[in-house]
VEXDREN-2710 file (C-alpha; in Angstrom, 1 decimal):
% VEXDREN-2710
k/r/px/py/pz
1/UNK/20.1/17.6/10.6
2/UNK/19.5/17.0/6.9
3/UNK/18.8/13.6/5.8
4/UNK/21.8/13.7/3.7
5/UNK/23.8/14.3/6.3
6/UNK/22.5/11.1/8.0
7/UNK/25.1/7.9/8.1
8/UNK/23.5/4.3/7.9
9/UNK/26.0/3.5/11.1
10/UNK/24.2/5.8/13.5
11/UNK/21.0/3.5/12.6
12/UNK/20.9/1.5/16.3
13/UNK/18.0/-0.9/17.5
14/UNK/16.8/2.3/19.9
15/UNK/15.6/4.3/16.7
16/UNK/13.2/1.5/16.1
17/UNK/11.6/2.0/19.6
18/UNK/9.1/4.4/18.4
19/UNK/7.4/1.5/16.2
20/UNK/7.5/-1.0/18.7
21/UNK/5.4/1.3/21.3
22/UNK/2.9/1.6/18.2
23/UNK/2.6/-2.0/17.6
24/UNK/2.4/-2.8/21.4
25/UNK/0.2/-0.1/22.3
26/UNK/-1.8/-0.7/18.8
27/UNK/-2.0/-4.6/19.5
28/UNK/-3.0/-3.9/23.0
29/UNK/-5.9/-1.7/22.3
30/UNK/-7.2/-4.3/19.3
31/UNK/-7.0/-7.0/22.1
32/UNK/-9.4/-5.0/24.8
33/UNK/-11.6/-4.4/22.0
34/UNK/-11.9/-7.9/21.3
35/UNK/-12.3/-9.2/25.1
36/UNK/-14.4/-6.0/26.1
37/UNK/-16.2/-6.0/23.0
38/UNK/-16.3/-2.3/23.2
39/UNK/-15.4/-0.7/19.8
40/UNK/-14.0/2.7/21.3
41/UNK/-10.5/0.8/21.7
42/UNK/-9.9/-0.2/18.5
43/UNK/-11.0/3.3/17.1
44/UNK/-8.4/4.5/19.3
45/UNK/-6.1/2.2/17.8
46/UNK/-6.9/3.5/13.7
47/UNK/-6.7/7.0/15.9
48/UNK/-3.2/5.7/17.2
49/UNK/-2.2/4.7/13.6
50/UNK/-3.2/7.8/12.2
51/UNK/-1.5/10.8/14.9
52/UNK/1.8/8.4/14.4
53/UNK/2.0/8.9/10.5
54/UNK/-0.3/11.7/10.0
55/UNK/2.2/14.0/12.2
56/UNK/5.1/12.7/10.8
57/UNK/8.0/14.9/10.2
58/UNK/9.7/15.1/6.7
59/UNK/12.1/12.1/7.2
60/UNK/12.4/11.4/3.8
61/UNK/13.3/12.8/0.5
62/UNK/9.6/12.4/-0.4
63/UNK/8.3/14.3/2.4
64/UNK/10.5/17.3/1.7
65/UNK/9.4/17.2/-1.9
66/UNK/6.0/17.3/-0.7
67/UNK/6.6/19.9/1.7
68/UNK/8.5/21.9/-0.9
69/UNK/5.5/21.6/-3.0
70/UNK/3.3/22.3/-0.7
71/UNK/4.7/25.6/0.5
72/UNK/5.5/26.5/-3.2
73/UNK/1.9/25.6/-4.4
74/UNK/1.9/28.7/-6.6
75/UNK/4.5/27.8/-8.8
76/UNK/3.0/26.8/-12.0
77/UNK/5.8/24.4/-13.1
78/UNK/4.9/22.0/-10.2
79/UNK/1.6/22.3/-11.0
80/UNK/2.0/20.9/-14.5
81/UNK/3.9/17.7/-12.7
82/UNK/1.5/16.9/-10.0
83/UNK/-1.7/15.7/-9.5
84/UNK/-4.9/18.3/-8.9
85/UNK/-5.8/16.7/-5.7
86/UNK/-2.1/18.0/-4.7
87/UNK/-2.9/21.2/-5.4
88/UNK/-6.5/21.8/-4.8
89/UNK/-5.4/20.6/-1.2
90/UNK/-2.5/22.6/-0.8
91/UNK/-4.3/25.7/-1.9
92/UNK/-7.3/25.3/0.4
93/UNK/-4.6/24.5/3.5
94/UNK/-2.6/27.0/2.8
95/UNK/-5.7/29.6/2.4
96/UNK/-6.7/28.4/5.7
97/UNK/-3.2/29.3/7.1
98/UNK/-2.3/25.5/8.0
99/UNK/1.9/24.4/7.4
100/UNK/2.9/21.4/5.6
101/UNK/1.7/19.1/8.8
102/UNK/-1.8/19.4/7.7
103/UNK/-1.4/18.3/4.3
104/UNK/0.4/15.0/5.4
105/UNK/-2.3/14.5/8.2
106/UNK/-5.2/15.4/6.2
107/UNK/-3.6/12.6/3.2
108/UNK/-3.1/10.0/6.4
109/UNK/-6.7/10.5/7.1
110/UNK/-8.1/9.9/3.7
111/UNK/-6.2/7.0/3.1
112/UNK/-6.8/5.0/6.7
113/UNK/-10.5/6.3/6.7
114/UNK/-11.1/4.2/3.0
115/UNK/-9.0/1.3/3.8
116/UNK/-10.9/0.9/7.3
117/UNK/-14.2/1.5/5.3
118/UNK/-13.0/-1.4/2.7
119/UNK/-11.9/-3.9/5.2
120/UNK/-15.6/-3.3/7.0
121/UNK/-17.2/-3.8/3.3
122/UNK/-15.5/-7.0/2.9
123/UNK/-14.6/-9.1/5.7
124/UNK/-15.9/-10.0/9.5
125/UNK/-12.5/-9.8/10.5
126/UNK/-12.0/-6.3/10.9
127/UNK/-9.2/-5.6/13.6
128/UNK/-7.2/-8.8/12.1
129/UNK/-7.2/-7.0/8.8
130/UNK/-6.1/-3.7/9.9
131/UNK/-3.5/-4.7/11.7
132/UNK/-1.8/-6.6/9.2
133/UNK/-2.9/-2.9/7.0
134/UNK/-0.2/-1.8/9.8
135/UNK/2.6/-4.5/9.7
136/UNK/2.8/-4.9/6.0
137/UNK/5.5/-1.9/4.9
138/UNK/4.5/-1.6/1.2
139/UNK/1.4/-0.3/2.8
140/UNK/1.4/1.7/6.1
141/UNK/4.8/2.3/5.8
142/UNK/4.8/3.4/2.1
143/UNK/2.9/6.8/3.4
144/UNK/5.8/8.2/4.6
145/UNK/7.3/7.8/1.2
146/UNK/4.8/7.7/-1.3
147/UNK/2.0/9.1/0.3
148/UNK/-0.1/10.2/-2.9
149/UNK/-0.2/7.1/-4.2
150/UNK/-1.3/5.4/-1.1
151/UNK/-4.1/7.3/-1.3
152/UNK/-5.1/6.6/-4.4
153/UNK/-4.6/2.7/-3.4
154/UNK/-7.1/3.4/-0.5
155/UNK/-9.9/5.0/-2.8
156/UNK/-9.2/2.0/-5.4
157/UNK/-9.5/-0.8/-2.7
158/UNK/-12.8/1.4/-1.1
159/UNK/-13.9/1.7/-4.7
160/UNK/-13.9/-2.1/-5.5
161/UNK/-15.5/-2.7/-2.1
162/UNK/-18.5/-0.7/-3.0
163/UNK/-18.9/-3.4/-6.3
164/UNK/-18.8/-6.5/-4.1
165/UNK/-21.0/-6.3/-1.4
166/UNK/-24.8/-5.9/-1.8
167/UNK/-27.4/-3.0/-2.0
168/UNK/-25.3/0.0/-2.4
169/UNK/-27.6/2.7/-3.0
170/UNK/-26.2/4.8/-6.4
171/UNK/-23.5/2.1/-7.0
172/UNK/-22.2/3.4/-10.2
173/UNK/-22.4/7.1/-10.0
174/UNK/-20.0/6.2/-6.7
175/UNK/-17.6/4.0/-8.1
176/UNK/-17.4/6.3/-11.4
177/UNK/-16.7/9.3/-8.9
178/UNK/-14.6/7.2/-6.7
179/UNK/-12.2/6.3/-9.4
180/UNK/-12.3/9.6/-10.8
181/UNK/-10.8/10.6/-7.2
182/UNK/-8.7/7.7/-7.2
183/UNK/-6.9/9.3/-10.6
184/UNK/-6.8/12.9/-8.9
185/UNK/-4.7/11.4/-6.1
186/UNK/-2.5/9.4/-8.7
187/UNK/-2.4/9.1/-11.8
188/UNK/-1.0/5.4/-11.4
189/UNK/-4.3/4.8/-11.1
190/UNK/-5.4/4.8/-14.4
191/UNK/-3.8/1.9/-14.8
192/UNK/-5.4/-0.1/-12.2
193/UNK/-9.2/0.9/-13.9
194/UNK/-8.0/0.5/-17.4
195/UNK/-7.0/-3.3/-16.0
196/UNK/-9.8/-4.4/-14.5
197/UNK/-12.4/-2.6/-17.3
198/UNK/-10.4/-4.0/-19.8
199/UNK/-10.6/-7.7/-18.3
200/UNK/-13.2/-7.6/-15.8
201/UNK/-15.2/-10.2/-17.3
202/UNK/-11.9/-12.7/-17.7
203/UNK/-11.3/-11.6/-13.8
204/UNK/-14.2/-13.0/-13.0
205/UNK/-13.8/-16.4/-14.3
206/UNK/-12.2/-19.2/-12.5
207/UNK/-9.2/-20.8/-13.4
208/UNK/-7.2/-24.3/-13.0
209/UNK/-4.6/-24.2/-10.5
210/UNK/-2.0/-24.9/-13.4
211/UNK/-3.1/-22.1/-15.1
212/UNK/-2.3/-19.9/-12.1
213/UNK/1.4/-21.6/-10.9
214/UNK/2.0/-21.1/-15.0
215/UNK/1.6/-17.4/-14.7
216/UNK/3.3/-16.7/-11.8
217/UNK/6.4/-18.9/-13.0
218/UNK/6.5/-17.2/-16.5
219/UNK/6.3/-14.1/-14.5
220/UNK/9.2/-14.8/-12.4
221/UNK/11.5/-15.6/-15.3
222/UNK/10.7/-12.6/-17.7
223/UNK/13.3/-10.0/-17.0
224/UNK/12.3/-6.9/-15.5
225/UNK/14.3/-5.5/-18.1
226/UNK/12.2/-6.4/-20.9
227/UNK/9.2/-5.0/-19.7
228/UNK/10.7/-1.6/-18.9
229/UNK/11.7/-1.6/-22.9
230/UNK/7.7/-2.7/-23.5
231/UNK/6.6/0.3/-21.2
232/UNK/9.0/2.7/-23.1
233/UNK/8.0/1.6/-26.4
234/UNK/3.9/1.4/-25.8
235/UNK/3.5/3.4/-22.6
236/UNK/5.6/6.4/-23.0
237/UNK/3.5/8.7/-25.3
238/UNK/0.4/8.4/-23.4
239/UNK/2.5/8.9/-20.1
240/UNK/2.1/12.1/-17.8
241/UNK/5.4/14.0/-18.0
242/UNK/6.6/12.9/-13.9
243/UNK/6.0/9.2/-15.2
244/UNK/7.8/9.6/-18.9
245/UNK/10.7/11.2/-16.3
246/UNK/11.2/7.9/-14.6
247/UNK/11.0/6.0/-17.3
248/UNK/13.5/7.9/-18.7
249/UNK/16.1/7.9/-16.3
250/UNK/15.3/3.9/-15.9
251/UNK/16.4/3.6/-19.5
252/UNK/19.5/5.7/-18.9
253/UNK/20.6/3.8/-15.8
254/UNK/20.4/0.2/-17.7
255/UNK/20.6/-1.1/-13.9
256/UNK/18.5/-2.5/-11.2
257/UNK/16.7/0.6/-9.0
258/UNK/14.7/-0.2/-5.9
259/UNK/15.0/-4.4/-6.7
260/UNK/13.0/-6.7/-4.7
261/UNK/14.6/-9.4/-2.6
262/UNK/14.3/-12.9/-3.2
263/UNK/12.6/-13.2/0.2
264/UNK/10.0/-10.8/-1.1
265/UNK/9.5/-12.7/-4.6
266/UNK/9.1/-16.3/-2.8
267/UNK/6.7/-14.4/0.1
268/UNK/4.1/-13.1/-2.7
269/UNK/4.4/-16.2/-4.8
270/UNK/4.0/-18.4/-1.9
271/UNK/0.8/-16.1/-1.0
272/UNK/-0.9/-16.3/-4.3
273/UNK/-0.5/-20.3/-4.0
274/UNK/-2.1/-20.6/-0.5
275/UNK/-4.8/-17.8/-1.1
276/UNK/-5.2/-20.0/-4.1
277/UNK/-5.6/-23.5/-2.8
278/UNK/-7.6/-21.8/0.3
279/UNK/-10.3/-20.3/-2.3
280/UNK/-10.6/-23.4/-4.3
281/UNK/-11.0/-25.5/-0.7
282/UNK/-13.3/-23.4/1.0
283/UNK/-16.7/-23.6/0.1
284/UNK/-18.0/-20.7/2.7
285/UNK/-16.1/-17.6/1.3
286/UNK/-17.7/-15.0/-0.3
287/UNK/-19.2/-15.2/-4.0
288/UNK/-16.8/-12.0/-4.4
289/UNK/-13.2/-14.7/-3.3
290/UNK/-12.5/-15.6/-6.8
291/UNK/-12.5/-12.1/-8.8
292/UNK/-10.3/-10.7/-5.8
293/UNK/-7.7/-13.7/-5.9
294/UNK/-7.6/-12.8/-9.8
295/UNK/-7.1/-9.4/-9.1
296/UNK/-4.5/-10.3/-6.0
297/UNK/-2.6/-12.7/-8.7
298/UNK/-2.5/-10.2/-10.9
299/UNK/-0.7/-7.6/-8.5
300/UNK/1.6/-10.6/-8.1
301/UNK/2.5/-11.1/-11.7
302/UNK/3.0/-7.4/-12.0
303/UNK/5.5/-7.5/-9.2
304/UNK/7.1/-10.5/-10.6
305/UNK/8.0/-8.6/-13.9
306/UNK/9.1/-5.4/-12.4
307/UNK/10.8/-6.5/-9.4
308/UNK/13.8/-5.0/-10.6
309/UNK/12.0/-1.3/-10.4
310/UNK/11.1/0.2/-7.6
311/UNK/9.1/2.7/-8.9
312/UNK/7.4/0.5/-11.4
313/UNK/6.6/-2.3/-8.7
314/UNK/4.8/-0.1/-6.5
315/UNK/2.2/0.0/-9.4
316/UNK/1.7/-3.6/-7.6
317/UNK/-0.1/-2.3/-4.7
318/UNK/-3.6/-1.6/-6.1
319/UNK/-3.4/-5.3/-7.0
320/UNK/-1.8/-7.0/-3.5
321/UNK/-3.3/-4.8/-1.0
322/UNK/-5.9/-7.9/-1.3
323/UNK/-3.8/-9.6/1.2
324/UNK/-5.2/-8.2/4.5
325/UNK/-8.3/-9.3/3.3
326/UNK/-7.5/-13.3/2.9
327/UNK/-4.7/-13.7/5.6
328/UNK/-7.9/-13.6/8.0
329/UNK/-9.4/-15.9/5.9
330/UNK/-6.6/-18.5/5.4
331/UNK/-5.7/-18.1/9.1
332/UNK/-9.5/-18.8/11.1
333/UNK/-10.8/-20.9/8.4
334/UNK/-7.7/-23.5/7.5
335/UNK/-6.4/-26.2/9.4
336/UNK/-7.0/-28.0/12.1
337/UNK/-8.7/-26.2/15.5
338/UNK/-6.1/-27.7/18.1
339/UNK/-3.5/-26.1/15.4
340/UNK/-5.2/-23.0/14.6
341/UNK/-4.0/-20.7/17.5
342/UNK/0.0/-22.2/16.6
343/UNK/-0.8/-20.5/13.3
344/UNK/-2.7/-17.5/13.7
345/UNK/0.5/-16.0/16.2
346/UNK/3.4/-17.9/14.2
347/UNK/1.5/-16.0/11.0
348/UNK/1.5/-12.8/12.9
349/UNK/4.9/-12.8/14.6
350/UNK/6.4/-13.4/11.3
351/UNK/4.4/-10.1/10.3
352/UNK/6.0/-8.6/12.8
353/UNK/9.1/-9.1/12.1
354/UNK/8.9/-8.2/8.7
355/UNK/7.6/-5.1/9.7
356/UNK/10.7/-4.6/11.1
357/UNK/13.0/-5.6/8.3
358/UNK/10.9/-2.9/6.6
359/UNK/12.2/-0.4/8.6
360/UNK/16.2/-1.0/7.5
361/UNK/15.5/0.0/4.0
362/UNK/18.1/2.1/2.7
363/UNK/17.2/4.8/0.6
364/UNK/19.1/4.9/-2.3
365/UNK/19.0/9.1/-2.8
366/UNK/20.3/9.6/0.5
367/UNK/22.1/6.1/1.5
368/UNK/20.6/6.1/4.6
369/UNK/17.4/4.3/6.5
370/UNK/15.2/7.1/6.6
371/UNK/12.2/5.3/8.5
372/UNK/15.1/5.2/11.4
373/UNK/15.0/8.7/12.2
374/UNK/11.3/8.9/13.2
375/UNK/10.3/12.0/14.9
376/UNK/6.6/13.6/15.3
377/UNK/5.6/17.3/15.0
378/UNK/3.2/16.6/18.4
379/UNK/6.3/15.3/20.0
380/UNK/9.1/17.6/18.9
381/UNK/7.3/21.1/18.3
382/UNK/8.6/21.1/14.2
END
């Protein structure tokens, strides 16, 4: 069945079955590492995490782009559209005689293997964070749509690990081929480096708390709109021809694409408050707490003023993914101990629910909710 050919109706609460055996079975495994203290079950949980996405089938438009590409990675016009990563990969894989299957697992691998190394670079709380890596569907999720740019997140957040924590032998040959890499995988993130270079000393500063709610409000009434036109006008020449594309057919729409709920607006706003007031009350967090609630506060901001855009909000992620990181934090650290527990599963059942309300999106190129039709290569012989 083609995805087109898919109606919205015949989405039913079984076709979400598949990710609720993932979470249990994922959550399960994190808990018997944690009582058992034996790491081999919650490697078998990232190993879990990774066989579910990595041998994904192509249930969305992206994924038969990519496997289009992929199997067409001779064609120079592609070539001139998509990132060398893309087709350095797809040439060696397809030398080696692999399908399309290989190129998604092999992205999957990259991209969980550097965010697992980043979480251990910069918190104690390691299975906490990857788990909410898991339940947060701009992230996990986002790799069965964007998938190349995930990757690049994952190298970026890796990256930026490797300049906070202590004696990293060769640090700046690393993080100069690192983001390098990250680039390769995306050009998107360009952006993120030019950012932080650009203002990396102002990053590092802190800030009043006004200063920050100012921002964010500012941020939340400046129509997306308006910052599309900014992009167009200084953006656009120096843009790679995919990215002048979307731009492009932005302009020509002169309507919403992709928009952000409310829900998600107040969520990321109400985040960058707490992480906020948790930084400035907390006196035993890392030297590192401030420049990453900048940076997190920043992705904010950005999703704030191109909430309207789907494609341009995504940009966001190099910037938010911060979140796994202070959720920990906020939820062992804050509050009373008699309360603690009532927090750290209310926090995480919410999670879980907005996991699921990831899965109902509803693609706008084929009008139906394409993470509904799950199926896996190791499962259905495709």
């Amino acid at each position: 069945m083609l995805l087109s050919d898919m109606n919205p109706a015949l989405a039913s609460p079984i076709h979400i079955l598949p990710y609720l055996i993932l979470l249990a079975i994922y959550t399960s495994l994190c808990m018997t590492s944690e009582l058992t203290q034996n790491r081999y079950f919650h490697a078998s949980a990232i190993g879990l995490a990774l066989v579910f996405a990595g041998f994904r089938n192509t249930i969305s438009p992206d994924m038969e782009r990519y496997r289009y590409f992929y199997e067409h990675y001779r064609s120079g016009d592609y070539q001139k559209l998509i990132e060398p990563s893309f087709v350095l990969i797809s040439t060696a894989l397809n030398h080696l005689g692999f399908d399309y299957h290989a190129l998604f697992f092999l992205y999957t691998f990259i991209t969980i293997g550097f965010i697992y190394c980043a979480i251990r670079n910069l918190t104690g709380y390691v299975k906490t964070s990857m788990l909410f890596y898991i339940l947060v569907p701009h992230l996990y999720l986002d790799l069965f749509i964007e998938m190349r740019q995930q990757c690049a997140v994952a190298i970026v957040f890796y990256t930026m690990s490797l300049l906070e924590v202590d004696k990293v032998k060769f640090r700046w040959l690393k993080v100069a081929l690192l983001a390098l890499a990250s680039i390769s995988f995306h050009y998107s993130a360009a952006g993120y480096w030019v950012i932080y270079i650009l203002f990396s000393k102002l990053i590092k500063r802190k800030y009043p708390s006004k200063l920050y709610g100012v921002a964010l409000l500012v941020s939340v009434l400046t129509p997306s709109s308006f910052i599309l036109y900014v992009a167009y006008i200084a953006l656009y020449p120096v843009m790679p021809p995919a990215y002048q594309g979307h731009i492009t057919d932005l302009m020509a729409l002169g309507a919403a694409s992709g928009e952000h709920s409310i829900t998600s607006i107040l969520i990321y706003n109400s985040l960058a408050l707490a992480f906020m007031f948790a930084v400035k009350a907390m006196k035993s967090l890392p030297k590192f707490s401030t420049e990453l609630l900048n940076i997190f506060i920043i992705g904010v901001i950005i999703l704030n003023i191109t909430r309207a855009y789907g494609d341009m909000a995504r940009f966001a992620d190099y910037f938010i993914i911060y979140e796994i990181i202070f959720l920990p934090f906020l939820l062992f650290r804050i509050g009373d101990l008699r309360l603690r527990p009532v927090m750290i599963y209310g926090v995480t059942l919410l999670y879980f629910v907005h996991f699921i309300h990831g899965l109902y999106y509803l693609n706008a190129e084929t009008g139906t909710y394409i993470f509904l039709h799950y199926t896996n290569a190791l499962l259905s012989g495709q």
